[in-house]
C-alpha positions in Angstrom: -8.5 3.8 -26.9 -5.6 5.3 -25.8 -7.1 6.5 -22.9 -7.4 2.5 -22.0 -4.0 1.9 -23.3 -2.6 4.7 -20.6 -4.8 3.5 -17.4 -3.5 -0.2 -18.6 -0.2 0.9 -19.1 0.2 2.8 -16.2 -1.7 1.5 -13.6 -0.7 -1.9 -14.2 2.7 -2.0 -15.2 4.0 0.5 -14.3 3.1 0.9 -10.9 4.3 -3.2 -11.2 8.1 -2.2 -11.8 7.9 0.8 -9.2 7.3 -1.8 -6.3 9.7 -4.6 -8.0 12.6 -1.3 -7.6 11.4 -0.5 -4.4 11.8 -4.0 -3.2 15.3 -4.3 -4.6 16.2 -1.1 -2.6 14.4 -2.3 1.1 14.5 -5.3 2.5 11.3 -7.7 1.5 10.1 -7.4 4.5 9.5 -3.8 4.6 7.8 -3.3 1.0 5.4 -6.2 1.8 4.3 -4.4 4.8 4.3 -0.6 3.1 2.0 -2.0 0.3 -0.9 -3.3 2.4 -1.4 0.4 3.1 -2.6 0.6 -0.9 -6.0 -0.1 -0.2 -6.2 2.4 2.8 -4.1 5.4 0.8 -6.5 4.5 -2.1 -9.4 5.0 0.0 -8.0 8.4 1.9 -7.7 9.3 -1.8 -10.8 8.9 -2.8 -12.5 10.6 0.0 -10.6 13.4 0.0 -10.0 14.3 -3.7 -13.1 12.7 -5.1 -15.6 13.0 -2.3 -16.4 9.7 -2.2 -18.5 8.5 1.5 -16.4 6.5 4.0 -18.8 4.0 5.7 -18.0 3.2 9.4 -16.7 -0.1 9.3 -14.6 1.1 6.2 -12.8 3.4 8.4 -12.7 1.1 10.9 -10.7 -1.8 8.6 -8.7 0.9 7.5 -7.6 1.9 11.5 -6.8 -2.0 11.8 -4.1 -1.8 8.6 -2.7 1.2 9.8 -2.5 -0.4 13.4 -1.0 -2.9 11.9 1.5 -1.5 9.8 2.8 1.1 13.0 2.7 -2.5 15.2 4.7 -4.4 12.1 7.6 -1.4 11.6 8.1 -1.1 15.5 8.4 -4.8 15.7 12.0 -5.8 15.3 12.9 -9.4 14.1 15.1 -11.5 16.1 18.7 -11.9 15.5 19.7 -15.3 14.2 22.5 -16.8 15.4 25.5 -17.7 13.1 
């Protein structure tokens, strides 16, 4: 039971007011873009520390968010006029 309690705890909520922090310390923007790489840091993760299998379409979705996210941070927004 408190093994539940912990992974509940802990993977839920706290992780929860780590990215509500983060946000107030970047713009929106930025954090919004940083956590779709969750997935793909979750999967590098797996494969490396657990030895999970990568299929090749998995790695290939993962080369898409990661193209992404470089494309998304190089992109700047446009000024708006005041």
């Amino acid at each position: 039971m408190p093994g539940i309690a912990f992974v509940g705890i802990g993977g839920t909520l706290i992780a929860f007011l780590l990215f509500v922090w983060g946000v107030q310390r970047v713009r929106a923007e930025r954090a919004s873009i940083a956590a779709t790489l969750e997935p793909v840091l979750a999967g590098l993760v797996a494969w490396l520390w657990l030895g999970e299998s990568l299929s090749p379409s998995q790695i290939f979705g993962g080369a898409l968010v990661l193209g992404a996210v470089i494309a998304l941070y190089a992109h700047t927004p446009p000024q708006l006029a005041e």
